[in-house]
N, C-alpha and C positions, 0 to 999 in steps of 0.2 A: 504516196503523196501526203497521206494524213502524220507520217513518220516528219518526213522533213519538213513542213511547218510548223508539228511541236516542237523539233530539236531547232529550226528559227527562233524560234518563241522566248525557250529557252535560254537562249545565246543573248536574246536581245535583253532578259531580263537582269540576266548575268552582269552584262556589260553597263546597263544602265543604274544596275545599284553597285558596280564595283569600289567607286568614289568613296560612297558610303561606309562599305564594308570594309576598306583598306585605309581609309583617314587616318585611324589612329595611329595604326603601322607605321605607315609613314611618316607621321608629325614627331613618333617617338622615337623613331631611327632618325631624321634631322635633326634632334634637340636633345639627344643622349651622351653625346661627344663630352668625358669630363675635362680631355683632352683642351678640347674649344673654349669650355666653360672658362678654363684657367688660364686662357689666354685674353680674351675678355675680362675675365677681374682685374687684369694686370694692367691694362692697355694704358689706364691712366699714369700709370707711377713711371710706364716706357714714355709715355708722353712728356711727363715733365724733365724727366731726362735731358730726350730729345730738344725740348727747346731751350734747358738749363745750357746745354753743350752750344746750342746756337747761339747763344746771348754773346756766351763766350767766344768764341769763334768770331765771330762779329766784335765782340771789344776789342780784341785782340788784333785783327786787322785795320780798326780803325784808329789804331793807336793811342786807347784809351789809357787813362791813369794804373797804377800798379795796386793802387788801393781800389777802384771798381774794379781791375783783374780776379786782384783775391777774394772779392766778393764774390765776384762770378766764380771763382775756382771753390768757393766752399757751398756755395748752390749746387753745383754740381754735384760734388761731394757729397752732399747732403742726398740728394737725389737718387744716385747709386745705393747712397747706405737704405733707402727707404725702398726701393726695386728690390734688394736685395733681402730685405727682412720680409716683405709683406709675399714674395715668392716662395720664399722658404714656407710661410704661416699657411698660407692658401692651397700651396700643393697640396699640404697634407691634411686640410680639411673637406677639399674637395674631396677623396678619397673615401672622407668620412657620412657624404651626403647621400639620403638615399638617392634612387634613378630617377623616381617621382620629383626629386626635390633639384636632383638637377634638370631635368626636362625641364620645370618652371621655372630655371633660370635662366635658362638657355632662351626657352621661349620670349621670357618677357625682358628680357634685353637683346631681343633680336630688334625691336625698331628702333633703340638708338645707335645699335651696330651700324646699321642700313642708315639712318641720318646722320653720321659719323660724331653723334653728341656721344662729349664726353663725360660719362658718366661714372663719378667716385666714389664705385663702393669697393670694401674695403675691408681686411682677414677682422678686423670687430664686429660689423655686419653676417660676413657668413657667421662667426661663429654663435652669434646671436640666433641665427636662423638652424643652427646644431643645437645650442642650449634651448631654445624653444619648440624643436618638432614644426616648425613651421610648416602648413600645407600650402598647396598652390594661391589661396587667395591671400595668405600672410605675405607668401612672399613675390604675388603681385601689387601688394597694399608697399613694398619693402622698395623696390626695385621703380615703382612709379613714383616715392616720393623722391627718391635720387634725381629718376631721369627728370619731375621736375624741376627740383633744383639747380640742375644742370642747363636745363634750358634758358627757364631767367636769367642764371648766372652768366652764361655767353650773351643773352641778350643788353644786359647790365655794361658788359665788356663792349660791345658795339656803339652803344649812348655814350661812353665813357669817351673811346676813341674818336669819338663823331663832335665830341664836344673841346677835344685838344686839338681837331685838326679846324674845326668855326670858329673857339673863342667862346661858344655861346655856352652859355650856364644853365640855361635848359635842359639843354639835354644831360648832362649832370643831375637833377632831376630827374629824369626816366631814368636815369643812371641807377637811383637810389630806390626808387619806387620799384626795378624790377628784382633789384636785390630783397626789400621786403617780401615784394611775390615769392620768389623762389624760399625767404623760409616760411612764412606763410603753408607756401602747397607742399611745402615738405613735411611740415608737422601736422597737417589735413590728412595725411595717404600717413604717416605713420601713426598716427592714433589711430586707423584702422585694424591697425595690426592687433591690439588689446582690445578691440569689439569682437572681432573676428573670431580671439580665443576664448571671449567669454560667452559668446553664442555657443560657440562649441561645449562649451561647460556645463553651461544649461542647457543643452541639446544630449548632452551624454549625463546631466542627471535626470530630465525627464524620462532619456529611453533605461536608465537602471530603476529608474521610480516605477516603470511600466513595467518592465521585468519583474520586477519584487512582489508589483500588484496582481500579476497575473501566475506568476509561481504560487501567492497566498490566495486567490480565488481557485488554481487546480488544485491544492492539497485541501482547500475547505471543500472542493466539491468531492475530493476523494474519502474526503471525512464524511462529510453526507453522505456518500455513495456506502459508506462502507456500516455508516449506524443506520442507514436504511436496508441494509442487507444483511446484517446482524438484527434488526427488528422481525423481519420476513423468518429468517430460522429460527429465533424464537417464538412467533406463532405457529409456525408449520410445525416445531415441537412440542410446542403444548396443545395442537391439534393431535396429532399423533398419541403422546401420552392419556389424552382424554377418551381418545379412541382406544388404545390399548384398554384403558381403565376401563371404560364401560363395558365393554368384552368379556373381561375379567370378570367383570358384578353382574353379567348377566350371563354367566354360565356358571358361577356361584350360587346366583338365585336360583336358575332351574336345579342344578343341586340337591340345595336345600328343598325345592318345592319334591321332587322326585323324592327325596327321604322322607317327606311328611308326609307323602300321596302313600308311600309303602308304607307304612307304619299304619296310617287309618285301612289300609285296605286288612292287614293280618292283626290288628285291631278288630277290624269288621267280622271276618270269616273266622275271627275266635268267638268271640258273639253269637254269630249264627251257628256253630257248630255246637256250642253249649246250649243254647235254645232246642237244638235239633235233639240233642243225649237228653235234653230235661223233659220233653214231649215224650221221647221214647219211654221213660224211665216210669213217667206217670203214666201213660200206657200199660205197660206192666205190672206195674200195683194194682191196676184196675182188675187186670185178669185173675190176678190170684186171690182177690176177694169175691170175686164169683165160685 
């Protein structure tokens, strides 16, 4: 019983942080496609196409002049040439993005995908975003001044058409004001982009300043360490030496005293043996004058 409500337990803990654990996975498999990515950059340039050929199509049915024809026929033209070059520049820089760098593009032009805003960025952009290492929040700062320019800009488009189909000059007005907005908040999110890297600047020379300080605090402690342990054997050697020395000077002393004790002693017992022969001697003398 006690088995199968750990392995419950377990199951339930599994399941409930799975979200968690697989987020990234997921989000990086949905937004890895360079594939996608390059279809998205492009959207705008098949766009203008698209409605280049419509104009036409439409002039041309309603039996418009031969001079608005050929205008419309070199818009077109135009438009083909511009699909045609910025396809060519993009394939091959997408190619050149890191995974990181396209996930963050993927990702953050996924809500004007899904709002079907058209948003114009463009093979000078990415490449921008190649010549500068851009990380995710450059080229979220990149990609949000776009989409808002793009927003205003349609919105601009709608006051425009709102005021040819009233008369009224007003809205011409909002007309102008939303075009200010959109460069406005477009040069707000790209001045980001150059705070962003100079945070980064100063964030990677603090952490080399830290590095530097802390490589020159371990080698000064290992210089410490090491004239603190060169002081330590030079005491303990001239411990040792002094010890030898005294050693030395006192089994020299006893020695020395040993030779002087010997010397007074056979010094002495010359002494007393002469005293001894002189007693006898004048003993002697004595008898033979009796």
């Amino acid at each position: 019983m006690k088995k199968i409500i750990l392995a419950s337990a377990i199951s339930l803990c599994l399941n409930a942080h799975s979200p968690l654990l697989f987020a990234e996975e997921i989000d990086s498999s949905q937004f890895s496609s360079k594939e996608s990515l390059t279809e998205t950059l492009l959207a705008d340039d098949k766009l203008a196409l698209t409605q280049a050929q419509a104009e036409l199509d439409k002039a041309v049915a309603s039996g418009a002049s031969q001079e608005e024809i050929d205008a419309l026929k070199l818009k077109v033209t135009t438009a083909e040439t511009n699909l045609t070059s910025e396809q060519t520049a993009i394939t091959e820089q997408v190619t050149q993005l890191s995974d990181d760098q396209v996930i963050a593009l993927n990702r953050s032009l996924n809500n004007a995908v899904s709002s079907q805003l058209n948003v114009n960025i463009d093979a000078a952009q990415i490449q921008s975003i190649l010549d500068g290492n851009y990380d995710n929040k450059q080229i979220n700062a990149l990609t949000k001044a776009l989409e808002e320019e793009a927003k205003f800009t349609a919105l601009s488009g709608k006051f425009e058409q709102k005021s040819e189909e009233t008369g009224n000059e007003k809205f011409l007005e909002h007309s102008e004001r939303m075009l200010d907005k959109a460069d406005s908040q477009k040069e707000k999110f790209l001045g980001k982009i150059e705070k962003f890297d100079k945070k980064d600047l100063v964030s990677n020379a603090a952490h080399e300043e830290a590095k530097h300080m802390s490589a020159q605090v371990a080698k000064d402690s290992v210089t410490a360490s090491m004239k603190e342990e060169a002081k330590n054997m030079a005491k303990e050697t001239a411990k040792s030496v002094a010890k030898l020395s005294a050693k030395e000077d006192a089994k020299s002393s006893a020695k020395d005293i040993a030779k002087q004790t010997a010397k007074q002693l056979v010094k002495e017992e010359g002494r007393q043996a002469a005293q001894s022969e002189q007693k006898e001697l004048n003993k002697n003398n004595g008898k033979s004058k009796d």
